[in-house]
Each structure stands twice: as C-alpha cells, then as structure tokens.
N, C-alpha and C positions, 0 to 999 in steps of 0.2 A: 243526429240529423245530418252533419256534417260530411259524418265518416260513410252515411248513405249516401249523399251526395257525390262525392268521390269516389267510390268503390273501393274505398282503403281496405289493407286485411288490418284487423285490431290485433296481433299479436306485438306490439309493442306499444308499452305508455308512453303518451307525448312527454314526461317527464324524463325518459331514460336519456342514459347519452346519445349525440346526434352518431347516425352509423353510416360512414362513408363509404360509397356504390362505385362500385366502378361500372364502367358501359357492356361490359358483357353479362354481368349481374342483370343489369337491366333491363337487358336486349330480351334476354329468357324469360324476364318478367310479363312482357306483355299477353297477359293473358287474358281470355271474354269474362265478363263476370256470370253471376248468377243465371241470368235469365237468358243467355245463349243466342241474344240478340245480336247479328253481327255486325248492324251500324252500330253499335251501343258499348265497345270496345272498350276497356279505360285501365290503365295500366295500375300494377298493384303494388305502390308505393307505400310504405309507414310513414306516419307522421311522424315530426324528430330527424327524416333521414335527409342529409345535406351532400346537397352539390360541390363541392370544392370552388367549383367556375363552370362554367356554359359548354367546357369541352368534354365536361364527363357526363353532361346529357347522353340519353343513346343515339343511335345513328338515324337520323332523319328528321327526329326534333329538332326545334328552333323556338327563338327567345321573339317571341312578338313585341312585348312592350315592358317597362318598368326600368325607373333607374339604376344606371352600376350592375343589370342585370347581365349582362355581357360578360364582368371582372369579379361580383360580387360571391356570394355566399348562397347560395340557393337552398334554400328548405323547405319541404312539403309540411304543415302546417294545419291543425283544426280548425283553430282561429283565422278567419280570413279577413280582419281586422289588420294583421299582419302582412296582407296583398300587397307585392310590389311588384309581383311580374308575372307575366302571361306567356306561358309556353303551350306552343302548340306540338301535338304528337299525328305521327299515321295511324291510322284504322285499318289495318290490315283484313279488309271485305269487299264485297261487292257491289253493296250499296250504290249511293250518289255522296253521303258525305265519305270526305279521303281523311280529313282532320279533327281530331278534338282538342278541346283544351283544356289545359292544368295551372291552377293558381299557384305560386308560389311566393314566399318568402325571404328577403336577406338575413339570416341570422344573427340576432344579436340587435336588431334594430329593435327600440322602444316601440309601443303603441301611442301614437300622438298624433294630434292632426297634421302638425307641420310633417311628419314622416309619411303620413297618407296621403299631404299634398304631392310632396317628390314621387313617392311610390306610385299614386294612378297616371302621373304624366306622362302621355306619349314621348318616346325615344326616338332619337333617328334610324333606330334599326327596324323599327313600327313604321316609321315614314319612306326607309327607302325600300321597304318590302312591300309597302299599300302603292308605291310608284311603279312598282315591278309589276304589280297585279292589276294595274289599272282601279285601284279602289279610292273613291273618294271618303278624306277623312274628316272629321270633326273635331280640331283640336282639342275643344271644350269640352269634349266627350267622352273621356280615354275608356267606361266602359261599354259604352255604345261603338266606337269606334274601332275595338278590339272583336267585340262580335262580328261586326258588319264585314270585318277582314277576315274571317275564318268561317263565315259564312257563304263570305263569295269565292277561296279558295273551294268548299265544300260546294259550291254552285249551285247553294238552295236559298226559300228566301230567309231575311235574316228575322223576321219575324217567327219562324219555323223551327228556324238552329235553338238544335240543344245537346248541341256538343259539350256546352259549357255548364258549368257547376254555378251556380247562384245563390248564395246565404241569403237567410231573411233579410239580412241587414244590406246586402248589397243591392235588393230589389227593392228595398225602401229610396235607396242612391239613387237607382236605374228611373223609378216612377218619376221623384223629384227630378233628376236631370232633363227626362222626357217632358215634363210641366213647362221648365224654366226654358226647352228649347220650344214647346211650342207657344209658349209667351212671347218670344222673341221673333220669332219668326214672320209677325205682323208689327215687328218694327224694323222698317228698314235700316235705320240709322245707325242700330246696333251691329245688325248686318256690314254697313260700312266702316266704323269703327273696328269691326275686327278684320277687314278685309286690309286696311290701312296700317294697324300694330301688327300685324301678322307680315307683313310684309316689310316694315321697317325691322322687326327683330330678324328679317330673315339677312338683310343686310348688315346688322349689326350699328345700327343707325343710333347715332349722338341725340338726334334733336329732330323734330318736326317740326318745321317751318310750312303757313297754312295761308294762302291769301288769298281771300273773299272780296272779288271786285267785281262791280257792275256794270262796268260798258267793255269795250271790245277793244281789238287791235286792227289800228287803220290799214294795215295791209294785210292783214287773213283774213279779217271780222269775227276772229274767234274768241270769245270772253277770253276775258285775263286773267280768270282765278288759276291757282298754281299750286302743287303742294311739292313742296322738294325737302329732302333727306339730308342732315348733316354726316356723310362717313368717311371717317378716318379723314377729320378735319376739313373736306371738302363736300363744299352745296352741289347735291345730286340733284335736278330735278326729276322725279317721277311720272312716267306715261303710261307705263304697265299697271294703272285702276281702272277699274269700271267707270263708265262714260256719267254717273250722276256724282261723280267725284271731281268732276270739272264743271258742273254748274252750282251756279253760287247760291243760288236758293236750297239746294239739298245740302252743301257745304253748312252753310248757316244753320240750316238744322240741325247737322249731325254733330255741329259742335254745342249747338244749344242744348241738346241733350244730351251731350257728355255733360257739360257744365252741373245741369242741374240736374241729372238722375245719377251722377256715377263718380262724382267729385266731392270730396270734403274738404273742410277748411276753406269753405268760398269767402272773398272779401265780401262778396253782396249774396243777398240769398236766390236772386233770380237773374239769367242771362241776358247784359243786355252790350252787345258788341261796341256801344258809342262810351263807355267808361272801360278803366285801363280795370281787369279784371286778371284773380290772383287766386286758382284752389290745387289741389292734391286728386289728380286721376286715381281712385282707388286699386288697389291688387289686381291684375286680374291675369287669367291664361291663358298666352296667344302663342303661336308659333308651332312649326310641325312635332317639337318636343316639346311643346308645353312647358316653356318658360313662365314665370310669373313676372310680370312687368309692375313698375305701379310710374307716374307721370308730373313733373311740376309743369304747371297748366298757366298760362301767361298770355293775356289777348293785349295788342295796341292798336291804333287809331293809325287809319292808312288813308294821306290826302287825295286820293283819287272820287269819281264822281259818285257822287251817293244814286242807290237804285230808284225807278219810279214812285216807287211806294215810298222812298224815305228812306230806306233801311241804309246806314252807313257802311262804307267797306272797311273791315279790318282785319288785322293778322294775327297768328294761334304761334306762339311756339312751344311747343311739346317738349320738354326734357323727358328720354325716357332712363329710366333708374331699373336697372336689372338685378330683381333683387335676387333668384337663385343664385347669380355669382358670387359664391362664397369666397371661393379662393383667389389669396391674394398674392400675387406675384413677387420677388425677391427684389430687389434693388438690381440687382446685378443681373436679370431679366428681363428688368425696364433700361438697361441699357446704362446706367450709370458707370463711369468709370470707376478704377479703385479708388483711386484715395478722396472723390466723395463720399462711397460708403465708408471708409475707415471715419470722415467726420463724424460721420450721421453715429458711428460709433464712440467715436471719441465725445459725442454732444450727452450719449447715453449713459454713458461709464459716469458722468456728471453732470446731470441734468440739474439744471437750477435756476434754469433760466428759459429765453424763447426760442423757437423753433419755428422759422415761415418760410413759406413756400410761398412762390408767387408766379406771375405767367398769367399769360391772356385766357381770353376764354375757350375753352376745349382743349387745353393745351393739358392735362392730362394729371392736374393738381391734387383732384380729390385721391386719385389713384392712389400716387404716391405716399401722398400721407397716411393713407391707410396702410402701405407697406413700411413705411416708418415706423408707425405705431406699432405697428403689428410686431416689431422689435422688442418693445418695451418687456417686460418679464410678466408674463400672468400673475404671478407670485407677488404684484404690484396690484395697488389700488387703483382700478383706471377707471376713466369716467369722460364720456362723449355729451356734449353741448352743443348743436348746433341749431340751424332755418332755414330748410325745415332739416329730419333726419332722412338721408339718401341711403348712408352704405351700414353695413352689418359691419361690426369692428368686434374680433373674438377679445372676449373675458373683460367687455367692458359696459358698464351701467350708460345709459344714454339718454338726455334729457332734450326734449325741445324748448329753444329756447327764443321766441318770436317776441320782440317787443321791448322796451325797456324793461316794465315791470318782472318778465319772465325772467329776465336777468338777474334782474335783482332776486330775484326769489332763486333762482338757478345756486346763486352765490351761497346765500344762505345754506341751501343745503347743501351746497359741495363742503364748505364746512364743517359739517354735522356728519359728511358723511365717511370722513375719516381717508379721504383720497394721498394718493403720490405722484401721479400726475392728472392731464387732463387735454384732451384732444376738442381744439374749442371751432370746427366748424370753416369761417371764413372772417378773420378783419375787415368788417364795408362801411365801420361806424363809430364817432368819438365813445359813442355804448359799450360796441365789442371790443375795441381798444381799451377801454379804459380795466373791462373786465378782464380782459387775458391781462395785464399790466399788474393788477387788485393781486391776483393767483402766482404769479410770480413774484413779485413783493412779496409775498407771504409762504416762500419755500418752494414752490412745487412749479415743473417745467410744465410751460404751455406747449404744443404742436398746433401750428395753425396758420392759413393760406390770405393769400392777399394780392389784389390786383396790382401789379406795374410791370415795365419795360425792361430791370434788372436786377441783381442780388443786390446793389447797391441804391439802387431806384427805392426800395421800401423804406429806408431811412429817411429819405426827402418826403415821402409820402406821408410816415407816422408825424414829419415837423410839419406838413401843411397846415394853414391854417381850416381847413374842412376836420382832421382830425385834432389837429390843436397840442398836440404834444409837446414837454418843456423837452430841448436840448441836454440840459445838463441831466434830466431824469433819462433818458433815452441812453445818455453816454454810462450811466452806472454799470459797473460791474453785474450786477446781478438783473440785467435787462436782457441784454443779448447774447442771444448765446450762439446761432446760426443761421443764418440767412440763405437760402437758395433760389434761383430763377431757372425754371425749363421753359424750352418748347420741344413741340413732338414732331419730327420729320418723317417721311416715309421711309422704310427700310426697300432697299431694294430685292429682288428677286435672283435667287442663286444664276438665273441667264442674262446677268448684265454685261453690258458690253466692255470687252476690259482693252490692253494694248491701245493699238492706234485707232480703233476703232471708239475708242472712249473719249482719246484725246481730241477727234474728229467733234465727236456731237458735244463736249463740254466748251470746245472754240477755245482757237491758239492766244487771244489776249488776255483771257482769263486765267490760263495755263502760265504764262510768262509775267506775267505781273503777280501770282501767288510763288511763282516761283525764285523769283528775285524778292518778294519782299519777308515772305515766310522761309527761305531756302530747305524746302520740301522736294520730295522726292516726287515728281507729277505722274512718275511713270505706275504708280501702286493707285493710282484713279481709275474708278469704275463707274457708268454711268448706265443709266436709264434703258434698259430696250425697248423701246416703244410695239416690238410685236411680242414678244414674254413667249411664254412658253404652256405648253399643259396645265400646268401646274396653278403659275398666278390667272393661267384666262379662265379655270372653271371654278373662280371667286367670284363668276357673275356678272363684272359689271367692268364695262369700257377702261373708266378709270384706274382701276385697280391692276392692269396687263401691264406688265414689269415691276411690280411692286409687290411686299409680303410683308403687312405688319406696319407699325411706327417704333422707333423708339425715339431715346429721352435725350436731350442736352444741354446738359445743367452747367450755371457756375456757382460758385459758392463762395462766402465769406465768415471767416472766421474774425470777430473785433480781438484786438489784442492792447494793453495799455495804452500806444501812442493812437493807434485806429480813436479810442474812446476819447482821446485826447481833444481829435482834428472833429469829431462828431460831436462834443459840448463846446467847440467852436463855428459851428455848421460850417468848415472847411471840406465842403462837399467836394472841389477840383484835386485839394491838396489827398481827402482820401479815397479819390479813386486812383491818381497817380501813385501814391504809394501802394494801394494793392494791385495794379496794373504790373508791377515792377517785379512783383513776387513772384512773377513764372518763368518759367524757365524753356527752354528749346521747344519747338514746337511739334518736333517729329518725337518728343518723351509721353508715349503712350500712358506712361503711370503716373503724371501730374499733372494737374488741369488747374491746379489753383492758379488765382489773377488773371485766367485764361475768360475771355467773353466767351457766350454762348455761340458767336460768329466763329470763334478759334475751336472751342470743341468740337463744334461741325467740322472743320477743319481735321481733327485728329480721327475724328470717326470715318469722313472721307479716305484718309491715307491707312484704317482698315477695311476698305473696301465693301463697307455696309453702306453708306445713303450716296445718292449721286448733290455732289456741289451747287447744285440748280436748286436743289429742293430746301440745302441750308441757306441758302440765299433770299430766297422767297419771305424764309419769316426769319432769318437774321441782320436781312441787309447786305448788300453789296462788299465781296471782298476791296473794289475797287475805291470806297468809301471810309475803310476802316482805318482809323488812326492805330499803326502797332507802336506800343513801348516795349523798348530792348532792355531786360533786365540789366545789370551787369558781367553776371555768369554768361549770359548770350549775349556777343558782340560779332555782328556778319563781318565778314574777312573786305568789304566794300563799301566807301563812302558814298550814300545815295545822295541825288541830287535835289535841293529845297523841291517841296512841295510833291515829293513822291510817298507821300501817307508814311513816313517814316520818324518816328523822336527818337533819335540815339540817344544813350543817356552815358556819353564816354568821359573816363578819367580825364584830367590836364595833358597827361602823357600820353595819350592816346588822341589825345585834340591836335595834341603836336604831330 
C-alpha cells in the first residue's frame, strides 16, 4: 500500500543496509511512473536509502518541515510512522502543479510519540519559506500546514493537491486534526490564547503578566487592562494583539477558559478571579516551530475599581516553561568564571553535603542548576524532587513533591530508592529545609536554590526564625558544602561603543571613582550603543538594539573550619569580613572568590562584555560599595576617611 503510494521501485528490502546516493544518482532518477501522467511525476527512491544531510538532496529540492531535518539523517522509509520531514521535489511538466512531496525519515530515531511530537513540528525553515511565499500557516497543523504550502507553491487548491502521499494512519491524524480545528474555531478564546503564546514564544518571553481592569485612564479614556511580556529580565509591554486583547470582558474570558478547560492541578475546580488561584497550563504547541510550551498559572487580586456587574479586577502571571529545550548549557557558557566552575567541581569530586543557589526572581537559578546537575555522572543514582516539575534533567528519576505530606512520602521513597544524590527543587519552607537538611545528614549531596540578596545572605536566611534552623546544626561539617548567588546582566552587542566614546556615555565620575578606588584599567570599558546594529536590531524589539544575550554573575562561598566557627556563633559581620578579605586584585580575571556580585560585574566590565550601567542596575551603585583590601592587595595611596574604602594594613605599613 505504501510503496504504491510512493511510487518506490521494490528492488530492495527495507531490511538491507541503508545505501548512500549521491545527487547525480538521483538527478537521473527522476523518472514518470507507471501511468505516464505528467503531473503525477514521483521520484524512484528505495526504501532503506539515506540522505547523509539535506545537501545530497538533488538539485531543486528543499526540506519543508521536520526537525534537525536540515543537519540530520534523511531516509525514505515504508513506515511513515517514522515521518519527520517533508521534502518537497520539482515536476518536471506542464501541468499547473510545479511540486510534490516526499516523506521522509531520520534514521535511527525510535518510533514513539514523543519522537512524533518533535518530527510533525513546524521548523523555521517551514516558516521562513511559508513567509517567502506569502502562505499563512497553522502552527498547530504541521500536516495541514505542509500541504497548504506546497499546494499554493503548486497554485491549486489545497483541497485538490495530491501531490502528497498519505498513509491510513496519517488521514486518521488529518480528519482528527481537522475536527479539533473546526471545534475551535467557534471558540474565540482559544483563538486568543494562541494568538498570545504564539507570540510570547516568539520573543522568548519569561512570564506573562495579564491585567484585567475596569475603568479607564483619565487622560486617554482608554481601559487599563494591559498584557506585557517579561524578556531578558525586562517588562515588555505588548500592543502588537488583536484589539479584544484589550478589553477586559474577553480578557476575563480567555483566561477563564484557560483556567478551566486547559489547566490541571487547579487549587479550586472552577474560575473565579476574586480568590488567589493556583494550576498547571497544560502541554501545548505554539509558535512558528512548534515548540511545546506548558505554563505555571497564578492569578491575584488588583485594588483598582471593580466592573458594573461586580466582577473584580485581577492579574494572571503566566510562567512559561519551554519544554523542547532539552539542551543544557555549560557553566562556562552561562558565563561563569573559572574558578567558580573549578568549585562546582571541587563540590562534585565530594559531594556530601549542600549545594544552593540563590538570586532573585528571573535571575536565571533554575538554569543553572540544571547545568550543575547535569555535571553529576549518569553512572550515579539521581533523583529530582520538586513544585511543581518545570525542567527535564537527563538520567534522572523525578518526583513532584507539593505539600508536606508529599514530602514526607518523597523521602520515603528516595530511601528505597537507593539514590547518590538528589536535585531538590527550591528552599521556600521550614518543610523543604528541613527535607534537603534529612538527605544530607544521611550521606547524599542536595543541589538546590533559594531566595536572597547574597552567597552569604542564605545563611541568615536558613537561621531565620521563618525557617528556624539551629546555628550549631547549620555550622557542621557535613551541612555546607557551597553556596552561590547570581544575577543576569545584559551582554552587550559586538557594536558597542568602546575608547572615548564609551568613556563619554558611561560619565567621567563614575570612571574616576572606579578607578581610584578599584585601580582598574577604565580604558578596556565598553558601553551600550543605543542605535546597535543589524544584527541586535533584527531581535525585534526596541529594547534589545545593543544588546545580545545575558550572562551570569556569581559569588561564591566555600565554609572552611573557622568560616563554621564564626556561623555556630552567628558572627554574621565577622564572616563576611573574613571572606571579603579572601580576594585578591581586581583586574585577576581567574579569581573571584570574596569578590560581590558588584566586583564580578566589575571583572566582566574590564572584559568588555556588559556595559557598567546594567551591573549597576541590579548590583548597586559602585559609588555605595564598601571594598575590603586583602592583604596581598594594598593600593600604593592613603585614601581619605569616608571614600568607601577599609584598608586592612599591617602596624608597619600604618606607620
């Protein structure tokens, strides 16, 4: 049935080895089949036979859709179960269709759904070819979408096209697809929801922030409702929706029907905006590749004027959680200097103890930690615990663990379940505490994040009286093992302004008081261009023109005997002056220990990746900062009281 469909010749079994074509082979191949129809054209491939890559196509094909189908392994294929991508060939006749198309395969890929889900996904090379062709697409669609493109190259209609090959089983897909979109289609709200994800993924958006208000602004008179984009750490607002995206009665809707047709895990089972409301946006796929998304869904209570009817105003924030991104980034990719990784390495080589991360919120925690972990040796027992579960973490078992009880049961089985370590989520509770605390006590290092201001801020934190932790259990040996604090700054864009022209827009008092107090080189500063170039301006969006990216800047803390000393004394002053003391020159690109988050911006500034503005913003003022002079570093100049400076000089040197 299949191999009619195709017009394959049978002269090899799909069992033999795969037989590699080169393009001249295949050029000569295209021949008419049987029936000497000349629209009806279809080239005479074996099944078994593999593409190398997308360059030993023949000459005039092209990859319409399917992932890694550009880099991956191409194979023609009986089973079309195996479908990951959509090549389109010429028709060499006179017809009106110019194209048909051919299903193909990545060799070597399982049959599974999750493989089926990546393989139907529209690609960007699907979307910047249906943009070339004027074709509007259906994310949701990839195989209605795929026709509709090679139908209106073909310039017939797509109901007609039958260019393409179709298995049973794929027009069982096609019907059901067709159902579910003409089910949808008399729901507008769904229509907006995807108008809305579809657009936030296209920006690479953190968070959806949604405000539902019912009176107006005294000087436009135009409602207040608003929906704005968290990216790359800064609130976008959005104006680029459809106009029933700013009225707050179809607002209301569309998230009442998120809520209750498309969310699980609700705190309550039915939507009502006047309580603080808690569920799980389910999987779905948005975007011109057909990402899969899924959402932590979080509504509050907004004091502005409730509408005629009653209805109270309130706000949505949307996390969104991307879950095809599988791959996880290096330490030394996120920007990390060396000899924090060498920690994160030296914590591994002996893990026995904790491991937290900490940093505000978006500041880029979850990240991290999954490239941490992702360290750990497969060859290990690993085991994920968190509320809810957001990221995929290779070769590790993963539990949800919501509530006390869950915990408790969590525990139990991590027990039983015979682990070596265990990646426990977020500390936000004397519960999570007490359980990452239980799993180290009992042999096995925790990895896990926690909100405060410093590497050293999480100590004061575990002794609050909110989480209640004993000093002298906190100081043992086998509690701490490493402590870090990031935040994420904008990286600048390779056209930033560098010489005088840097010194100009970062302002000469800023210049001269880093440079007397840090004795730094000012002239290796690069700063900000506010009109950017190609490059960063076709990212889309205003804010992002001189900028490319974030990276990370971490400090870190290592407890050593007396550190453990000064912490079962809660001599919080005394242990930050002594790890304050521990760093060393500031222009030493390979040490950052004792260094604040304020000072590694600093170091990352005089490599000429982020402009000193932006470390500023969320480190605080150079002009604010108290520096401690090691010993090893002693400036060659007595500053005068009250210029942010604690020398810390011998008697002979006082003299």
């Amino acid at each position: 049935m299949i191999s009619r469909l195709f017009r394959f010749r049978k002269n090899r079994s799909p069992a033999a080895a795969p037989a590699t074509v080169t393009r001249s082979k295949l050029d000569a191949g295209m021949l008419r089949h049987a029936g000497g129809d000349e629209a009806g054209l279809h080239p005479q491939i074996a099944p078994g036979t593999v593409f190398e890559s997308s360059e030993q196509l023949p000459s005039k094909w092209f990859v319409l859709s399917g992932k890694n189908a550009v880099t991956g392994r191409l194979g023609a294929t009986e089973n079309l179960l195996h479908t990951v991508a959509v090549v389109a060939y010429p028709i060499p006749a006179s017809g009106t269709k110019r194209f048909g198309t051919l299903r193909l395969s990545v060799a070597g890929w399982a049959e599974s759904p999750e493989n089926m889900r990546h393989g139907l996904a529209i690609n960007r090379e699907l979307a910047d070819l249906a943009t070339a062709r004027q074709v509007v697409l259906d994310p949701a669609q990839p195989f209605e979408a795929s026709r509709n493109l090679v139908a209106a190259i073909n310039g017939v209609d797509a109901n007609e096209h039958t260019g393409e090959a179709v298995s049973a089983h794929e027009a069982k897909v096609l019907s059901r697809a067709q159902e579910l979109r003409q089910a949808q289609a008399g729901n507008r709200f769904n229509g907006m929801i995807n108008e809305l994800l579809t657009q936030a993924v296209k920006f690479g958006t953190a968070d959806i922030h949604i405000y539902v208000r019912y009176d107006k602004d005294k000087k436009t008179q135009r409602n207040r409702s608003l929906i704005q984009f968290r990216i790359d750490g800064d609130i976008e607002t959005v104006d680029d929706l459809p106009p029933a995206m700013k009225d707050p009665a179809e607002l209301r809707g569309m998230i009442g029907y998120m809520y209750n047709e498309q969310c699980s895990n609700r705190s309550e089972t039915s939507f009502n905006p006047g309580n603080f409301l808690e569920a799980t946006l389910n999987d779905r796929i948005v975007g011109a590749r057909g990402e899969t998304i899924r959402g932590r869904f979080t509504t509050f209570d907004l004091g502005d004027a409730p509408a005629p009817n009653g209805d109270r105003p309130f706000k949505l924030v949307l996390r969104i959680i991307y879950v095809d991104r599988i791959e996880i980034p290096t330490l030394e990719v996120l920007g990390f200097f060396p000899d924090v990784i060498e920690a994160v390495h030296r914590f591994n080589s002996n893990h026995k103890r904790l491991l937290c991360i900490s940093g505000s919120v978006n500041m880029g925690k979850s990240t991290t930690l999954r490239s941490v972990y992702a360290l750990v040796p497969g060859t290990e027992a690993k085991y994920a615990a968190e509320d809810p579960i957001e990221n995929t973490h290779p070769d590790t078992a993963q539990m949800n663990v919501s509530g006390a009880e869950a915990i408790d049961r969590a525990m139990a089985r991590l027990k039983r379940g015979d682990l070596n370590s265990i990646l426990a989520g977020e500390v936000r509770s004397r519960d999570t505490l007490d359980f990452a605390v239980n799993i180290v006590l009992s042999g096995h290092p925790v990895y896990t994040t926690t909100h405060s201001d410093s590497a050293l801020g999480q100590i004061a934190y575990f002794l609050s009286s909110k989480m209640g932790m004993q000093a002298d259990l906190l100081a043992h040996s086998a509690v701490l093992g490493l402590l870090m604090h990031q935040v994420l700054v904008r990286k600048l864009c390779k056209c930033a302004l560098r010489g005088g022209r840097a010194k100009e827009a970062l302002g000469l008092q800023r210049l001269r008081h880093i440079e007397r107090t840090y004795r730094v080189d000012v002239d290796h500063f690069h700063a900000h261009n506010p009109d950017g170039c190609d490059a960063c301006r076709a990212q889309g969006l205003p804010s992002r023109v001189g900028y490319m990216g974030r990276r990370i800047l971490a400090e870190y803390f290592e407890p050593d005997t007396e550190d453990r000393i000064l912490i079962g004394k809660r001599d919080f002053l005394g242990l930050e002056r002594r790890w304050r003391e521990s760093h060393g020159a500031f222009d030493d690109m390979t040490n950052t220990r004792g260094n604040t988050a304020l000072e590694v911006g600093l170091k990352a500034a005089l490599q000429g990746g982020v402009d000193l503005r932006s470390v500023e913003r969320y480190c605080g003022r150079f002009e604010d900062a108290v520096v401690v002079n090691s010993p090893s570093f002693v400036p060659d100049v007595k500053f005068p009281m009250g210029s942010g400076v604690v020398a810390n000089l011998t008697e002979s040197q006082r003299a």
